[in-house]
C-alpha positions as CSV (number, residue, x, y, z in Angstrom):
1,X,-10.1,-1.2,12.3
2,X,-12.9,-0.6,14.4
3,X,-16.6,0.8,14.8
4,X,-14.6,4.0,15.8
5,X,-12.7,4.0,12.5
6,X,-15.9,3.7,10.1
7,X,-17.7,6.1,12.2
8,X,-15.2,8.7,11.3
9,X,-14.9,7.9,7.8
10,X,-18.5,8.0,7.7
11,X,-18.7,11.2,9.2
12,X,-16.3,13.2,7.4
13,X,-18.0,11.4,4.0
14,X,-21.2,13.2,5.2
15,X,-19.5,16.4,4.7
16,X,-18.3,16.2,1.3
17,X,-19.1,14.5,-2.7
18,X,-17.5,12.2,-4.5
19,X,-16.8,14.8,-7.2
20,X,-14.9,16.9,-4.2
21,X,-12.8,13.3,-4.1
22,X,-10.1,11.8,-6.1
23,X,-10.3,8.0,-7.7
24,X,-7.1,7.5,-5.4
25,X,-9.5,9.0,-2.1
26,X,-12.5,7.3,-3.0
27,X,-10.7,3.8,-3.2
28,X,-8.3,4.2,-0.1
29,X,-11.5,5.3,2.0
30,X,-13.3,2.1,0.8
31,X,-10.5,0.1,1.4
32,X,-10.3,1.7,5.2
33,X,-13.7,0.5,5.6
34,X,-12.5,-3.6,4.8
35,X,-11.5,-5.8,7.5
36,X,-8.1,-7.1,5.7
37,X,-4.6,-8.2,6.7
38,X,-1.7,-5.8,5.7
39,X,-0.7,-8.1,2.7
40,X,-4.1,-8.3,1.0
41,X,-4.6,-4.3,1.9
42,X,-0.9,-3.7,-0.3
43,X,-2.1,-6.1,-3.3
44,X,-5.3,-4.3,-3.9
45,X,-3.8,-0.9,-3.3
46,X,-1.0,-1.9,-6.2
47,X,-3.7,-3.5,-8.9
48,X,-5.9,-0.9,-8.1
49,X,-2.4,1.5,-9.2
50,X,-1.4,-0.4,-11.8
51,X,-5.2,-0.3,-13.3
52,X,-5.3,3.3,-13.5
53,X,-1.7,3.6,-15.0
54,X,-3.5,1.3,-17.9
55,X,-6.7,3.6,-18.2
56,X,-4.7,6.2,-18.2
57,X,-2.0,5.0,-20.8
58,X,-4.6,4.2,-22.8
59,X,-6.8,7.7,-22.7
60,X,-3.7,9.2,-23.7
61,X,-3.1,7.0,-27.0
């Protein structure tokens, strides 16, 4: 996770919207950007699942 890395997010987030992006993209680039260990990286990446799996269970009811 280097300069290099955010660079390169950066630059191909110059070339397209968030509305091109899904909520999974948008959250996995912003997480890219973060300086964290593996561990912390998997927690957020499963409450960040599980949160949508509740929005989404309860746009459906």
């Amino acid at each position: 996770r280097s300069r290099e890395q955010r660079e390169r997010v950066l630059a191909s987030q110059q070339r397209e919207t968030l509305s091109e992006l899904s909520v999974e993209e948008v959250f996995n680039r912003r997480l890219a950007l973060e300086e964290l260990d593996e561990s912390q990286q998997q927690r957020l990446q499963h409450l960040f699942t599980t949160t949508l799996h509740t929005l989404a269970g309860e746009h459906e009811a």
